[in-house]
C-alpha positions in Angstrom: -0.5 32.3 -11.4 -0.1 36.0 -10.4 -1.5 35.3 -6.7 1.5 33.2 -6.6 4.2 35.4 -7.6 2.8 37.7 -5.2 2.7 35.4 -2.5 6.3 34.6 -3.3 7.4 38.0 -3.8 6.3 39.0 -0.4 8.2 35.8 1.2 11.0 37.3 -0.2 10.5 40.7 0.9 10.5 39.1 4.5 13.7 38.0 4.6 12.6 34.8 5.9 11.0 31.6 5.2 8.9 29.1 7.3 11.0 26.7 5.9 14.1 26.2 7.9 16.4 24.0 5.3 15.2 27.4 2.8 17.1 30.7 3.0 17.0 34.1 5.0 17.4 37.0 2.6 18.0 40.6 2.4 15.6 42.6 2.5 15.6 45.8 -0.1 16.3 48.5 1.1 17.2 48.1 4.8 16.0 48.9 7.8 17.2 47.6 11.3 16.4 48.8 14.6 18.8 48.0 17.7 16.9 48.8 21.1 19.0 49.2 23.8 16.5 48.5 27.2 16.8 47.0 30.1 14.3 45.7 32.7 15.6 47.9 35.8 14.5 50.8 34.2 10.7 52.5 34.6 11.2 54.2 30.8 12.2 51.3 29.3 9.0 49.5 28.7 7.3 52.1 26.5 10.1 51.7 23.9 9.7 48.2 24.7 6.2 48.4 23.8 7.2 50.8 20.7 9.8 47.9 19.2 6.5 45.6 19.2 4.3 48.2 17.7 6.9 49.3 14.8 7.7 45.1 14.0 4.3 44.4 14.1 3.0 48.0 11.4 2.2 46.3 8.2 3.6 48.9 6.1 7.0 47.8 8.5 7.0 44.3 7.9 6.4 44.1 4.1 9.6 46.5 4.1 11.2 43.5 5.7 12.5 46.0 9.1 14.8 43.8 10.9 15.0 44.5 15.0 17.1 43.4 17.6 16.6 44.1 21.7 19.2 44.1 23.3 19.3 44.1 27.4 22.6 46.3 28.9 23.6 45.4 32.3 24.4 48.4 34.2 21.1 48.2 35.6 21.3 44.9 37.4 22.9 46.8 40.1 20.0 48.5 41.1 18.1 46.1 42.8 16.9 43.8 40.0 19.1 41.2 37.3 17.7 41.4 34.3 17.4 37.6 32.9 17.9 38.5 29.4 21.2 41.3 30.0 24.9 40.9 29.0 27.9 42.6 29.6 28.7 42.3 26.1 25.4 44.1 25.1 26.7 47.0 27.4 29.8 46.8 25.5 27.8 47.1 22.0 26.5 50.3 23.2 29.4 52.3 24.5 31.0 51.3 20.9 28.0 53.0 19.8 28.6 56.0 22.0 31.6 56.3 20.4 31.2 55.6 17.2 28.3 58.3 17.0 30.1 60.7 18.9 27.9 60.8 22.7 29.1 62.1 25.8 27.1 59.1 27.4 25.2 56.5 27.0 21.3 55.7 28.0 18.5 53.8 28.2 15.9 53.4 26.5 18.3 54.3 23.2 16.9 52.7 19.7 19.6 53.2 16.6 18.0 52.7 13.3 20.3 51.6 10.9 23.8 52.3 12.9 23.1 55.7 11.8 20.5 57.3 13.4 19.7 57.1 17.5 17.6 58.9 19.8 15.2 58.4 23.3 13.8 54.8 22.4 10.6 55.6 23.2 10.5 58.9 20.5 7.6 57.0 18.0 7.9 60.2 16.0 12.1 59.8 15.9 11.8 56.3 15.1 9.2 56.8 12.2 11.4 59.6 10.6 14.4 57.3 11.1 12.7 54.2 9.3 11.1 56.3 6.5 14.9 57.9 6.0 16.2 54.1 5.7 14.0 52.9 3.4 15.0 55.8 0.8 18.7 54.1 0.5 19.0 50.9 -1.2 21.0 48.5 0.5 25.1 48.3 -0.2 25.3 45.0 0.7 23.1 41.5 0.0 23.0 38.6 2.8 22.1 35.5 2.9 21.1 32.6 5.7 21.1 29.1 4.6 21.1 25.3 6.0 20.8 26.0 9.6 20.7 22.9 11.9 21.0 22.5 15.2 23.7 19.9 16.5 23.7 19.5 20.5 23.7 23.2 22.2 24.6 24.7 18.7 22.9 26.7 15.7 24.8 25.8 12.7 24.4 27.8 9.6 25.9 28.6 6.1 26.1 32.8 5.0 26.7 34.5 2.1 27.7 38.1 1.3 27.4 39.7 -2.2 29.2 43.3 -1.7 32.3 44.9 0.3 33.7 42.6 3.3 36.8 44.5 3.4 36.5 46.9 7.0 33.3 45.0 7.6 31.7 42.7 10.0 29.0 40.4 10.1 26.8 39.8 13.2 24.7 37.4 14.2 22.1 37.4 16.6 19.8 34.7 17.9 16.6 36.7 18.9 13.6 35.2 20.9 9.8 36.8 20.5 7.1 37.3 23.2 9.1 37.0 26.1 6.7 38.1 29.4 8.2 37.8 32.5 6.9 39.4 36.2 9.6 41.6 38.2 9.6 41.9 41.8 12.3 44.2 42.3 13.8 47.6 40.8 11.8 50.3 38.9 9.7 47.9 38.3 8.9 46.5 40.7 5.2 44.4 41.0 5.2 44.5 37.0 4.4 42.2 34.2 6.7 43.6 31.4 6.5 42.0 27.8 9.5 42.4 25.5 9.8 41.1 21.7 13.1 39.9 19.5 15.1 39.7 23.0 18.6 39.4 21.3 19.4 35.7 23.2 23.0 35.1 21.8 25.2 37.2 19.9 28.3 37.1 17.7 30.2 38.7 15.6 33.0 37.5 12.6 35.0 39.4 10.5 32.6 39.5 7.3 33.6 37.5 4.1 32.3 36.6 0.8 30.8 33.4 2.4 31.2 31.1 5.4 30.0 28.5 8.1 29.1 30.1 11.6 28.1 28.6 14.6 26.4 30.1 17.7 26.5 28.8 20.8 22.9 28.3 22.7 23.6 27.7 26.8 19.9 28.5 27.9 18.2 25.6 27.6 14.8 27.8 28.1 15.4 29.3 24.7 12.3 28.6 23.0 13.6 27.8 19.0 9.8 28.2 17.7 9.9 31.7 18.4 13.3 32.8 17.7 14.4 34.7 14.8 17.8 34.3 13.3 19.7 37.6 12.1 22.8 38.5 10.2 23.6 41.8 9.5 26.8 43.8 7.9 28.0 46.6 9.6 31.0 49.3 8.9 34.0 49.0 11.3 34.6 52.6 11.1 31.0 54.3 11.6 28.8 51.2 12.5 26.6 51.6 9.8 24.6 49.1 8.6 24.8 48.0 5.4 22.9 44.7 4.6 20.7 42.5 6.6 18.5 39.6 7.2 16.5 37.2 9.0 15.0 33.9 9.2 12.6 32.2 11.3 13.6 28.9 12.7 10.3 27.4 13.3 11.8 25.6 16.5 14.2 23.1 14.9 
């Protein structure tokens, strides 16, 4: 009966269940890392490789850290497209640069928490910066249920226990063990390997509780190894203030 409990208590540490009708929950306290990367440029693969390496530390994951890569798309320009970039991911980040005060923006950048960013390839940064987070409990509890998916849809139920006022709530649709070969660019002539590759993105003003819907248009998308994520996040300073995940087992 203990092993049990245990077993279940670490499912819930998670945030997330193998079962997909089950729930995502937060996890206590929070920790979320948003990567900003892109495959034109030659330092971004290290803190690619890092993201992997800091989801994949035990300690990390039975904290329940939550991350999220997200590819800008100023790179494209530069002889190579990255497959997984978006304007809008560009966007995120100069709202970023603003919100936390930069003169510019850059890649590889990792924020931890909306709060604290630096070089995305810094280990040492980025292991001060989780340790920090997981000394705050969370402000904010979220929940994922009843996720289906209905033609080129993710349909899905939330729930916030906490503020919503001057809040939002994203959602991100993120896809694991991506590899992909690139013949152009920085680059060029490698293999690069990439993990939680955010795949669709939204955001809503945040509210006690709610239906959402995301939109999936690649029909390469690979369900089985996607993660779903909600997180809360301060209007005025970005910070991040609850979060959680679910994996959707390939529905």
């Amino acid at each position: 009966m203990v092993h049990f409990w245990w077993v279940l208590l670490m499912v819930i540490s998670l945030g997330w269940t193998d079962d997909v009708a089950g729930q995502g929950k937060s996890s206590e306290p929070v920790v979320l890392i948003e990567l900003f990367t892109s495959q034109g440029c030659s330092s971004c693969p290290a803190a690619d490789r890092l993201l992997t390496s800091l989801l994949e530390e035990p300690e990390n994951k039975a904290a329940g850290v939550i991350g999220l890569s997200f590819h800008v798309s100023y790179w494209n320009r530069l002889g190579w497209r990255d497959p997984y970039s978006s304007e809008t991911y560009t966007i995120r980040q100069r709202n970023y640069g603003r919100a936390l005060a930069l003169n510019t923006i850059y890649t590889p950048q990792m924020i931890v928490n909306g709060k604290y960013q630096f070089v995305g390839s810094d280990e040492r940064k980025a292991t001060e910066s989780i340790g920090k987070a997981l000394k705050l409990p969370p402000r904010t509890q979220v929940e994922l249920s009843n996720v289906h998916r209905t033609a080129e849809e993710l349909s899905f139920d939330f729930r916030i226990e906490g503020k919503t006022e001057g809040r939002e709530i994203n959602f991100a649709l993120v896809e694991k063990h991506l590899v992909n070969y690139v013949p152009r660019g920085e680059n060029s002539g490698r293999t690069l390997e990439h993990d939680n590759v955010v795949r669709v993105f939204d955001m809503a003003d945040a509210k006690s509780s709610g239906n959402h819907r995301l939109k999936i248009k690649d029909d390469k998308i690979d369900l089985k190894k996607c993660l779903l994520i909600a997180y809360v996040q301060r209007e005025d300073n970005f910070e991040i203030e609850g979060a959680c995940q679910m994996k959707l087992n390939g529905i």
